[in-house]
Every structure is written in C-alpha cells, then in structure tokens.
N, C-alpha and C positions, 0 to 999 in steps of 0.2 A: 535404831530407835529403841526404846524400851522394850516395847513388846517381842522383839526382834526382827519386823520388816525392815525395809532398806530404803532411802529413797536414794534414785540417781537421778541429777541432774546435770544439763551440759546446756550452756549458752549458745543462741546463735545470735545473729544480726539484731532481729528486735523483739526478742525474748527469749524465756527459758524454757526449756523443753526436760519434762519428767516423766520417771517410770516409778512406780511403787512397786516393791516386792516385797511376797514372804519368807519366812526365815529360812524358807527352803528354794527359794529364789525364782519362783513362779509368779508372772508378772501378774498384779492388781489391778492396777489403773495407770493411767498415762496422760498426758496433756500438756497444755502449754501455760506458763503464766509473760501475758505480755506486760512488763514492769520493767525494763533495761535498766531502769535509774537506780534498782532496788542491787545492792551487793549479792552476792553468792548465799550468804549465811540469813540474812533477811530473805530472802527469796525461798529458801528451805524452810524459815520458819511461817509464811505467809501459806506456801503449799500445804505445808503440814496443820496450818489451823485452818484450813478450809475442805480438811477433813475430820476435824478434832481431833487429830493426831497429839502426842507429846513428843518434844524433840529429843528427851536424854540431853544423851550425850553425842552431839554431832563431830564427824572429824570425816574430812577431805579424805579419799581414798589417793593414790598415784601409784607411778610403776609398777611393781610386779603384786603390789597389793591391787590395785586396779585392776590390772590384765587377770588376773587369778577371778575377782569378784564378774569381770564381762564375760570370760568363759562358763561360769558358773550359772550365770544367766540364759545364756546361750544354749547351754546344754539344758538346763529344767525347763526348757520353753519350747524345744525343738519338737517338730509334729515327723512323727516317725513315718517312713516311706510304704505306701501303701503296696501290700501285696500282691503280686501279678497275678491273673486273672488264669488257673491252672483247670478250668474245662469244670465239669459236673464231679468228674472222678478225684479233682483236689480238692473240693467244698467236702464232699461226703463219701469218705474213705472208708465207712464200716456198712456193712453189708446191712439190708432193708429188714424190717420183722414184718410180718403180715398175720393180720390178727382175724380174722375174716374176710370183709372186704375191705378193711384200711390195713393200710401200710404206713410206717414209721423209718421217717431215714434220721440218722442219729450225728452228729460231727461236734467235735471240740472246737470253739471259738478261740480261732489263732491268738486276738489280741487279751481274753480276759481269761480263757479256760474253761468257761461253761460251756457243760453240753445242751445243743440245742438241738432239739428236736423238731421232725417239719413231716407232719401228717396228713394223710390225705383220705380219701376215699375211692378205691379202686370199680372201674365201670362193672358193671352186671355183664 
C-alpha cells in the first residue's frame, strides 16, 4: 500500500479472511469480510476503505514472493519463549547493598536490559 503496510488476504468458503501489516510486518488488525460475490481485488479495496486506507498499487504476491513475505510475518509476530524459572540466584545475580536497615537487590532485565532494583526494609 502506499504507506507501506501490507494487507493479506486468503479466501475461504463464505468469505475473506484478512490480516493488516506494518512495513515491518507486525500484525495490525485482522478480520473477515463476508462478500464471496465480491472478486479478490474489490474485496481488497472494500477492506482497505473500511479503514480509510489507500490502495496504491495492489499486486497478488505467489511463490517464493509469497513464501518470503508469510515467513516474514511469521517471524515479526512470533512471542519469544519464556525464560525457565532459574531459583532466586538467576533473578538477582549481583550481591545485595544494605544501607542501614534497607537492602537493595539489583538484576538486569533479561528481555529489556534495565536494571531493576527491589528494595526492602530489613526487621529491627
């Protein structure tokens, strides 16, 4: 599309089924238009103005252009496998500060990088 989202569409029985992506191929929205009577290219353009989208320049993807653009998909959208659960000593690997009577345990955020810190108040 101009902007350079993507829409895919795929047919089934008694309607069309779509996904909107970004240029970077992270899914938008998704849904169905039920209109079978509607051609491929009318059915793109019905989607696309019931978001006020412009269509450009529309052209069919297939073979190894296809396969390339669903991988592509596939992979910007995928939820990455959550971390195993490594005890108290894998959460917070650096040793505690104690400032009086709080204590400060410090650890790097596997997925972002920031350090977070988790404070407390040690008993009397």
């Amino acid at each position: 599309m101009e902007n350079g989202d993507y829409l895919y569409i795929q047919t089934s029985e008694t309607s069309y089924d779509y996904t909107l992506y970004d240029p970077d191929y992270k899914e938008l929205d998704g849904g169905q238009l039920d209109n079978p009577d509607l051609s491929l290219a009318e059915a793109g353009k019905e989607i696309l103005a019931a978001y006020e989208l412009s269509a450009g320049k529309m052209e069919p993807l297939a073979g190894d252009r296809l396969d390339d653009f669903l991988e592509a998909t596939e992979q910007a959208n995928a939820i990455s496998q959550p971390q195993a659960w490594n005890g108290i000593n894998g959460l917070l690997n650096l040793e505690p500060r104690f400032e009086g009577n709080r204590i400060t345990l410090s650890t790097a955020c596997r997925p972002c990088g920031k350090t977070l810190d988790f404070r407390g108040l040690l008993p009397p």
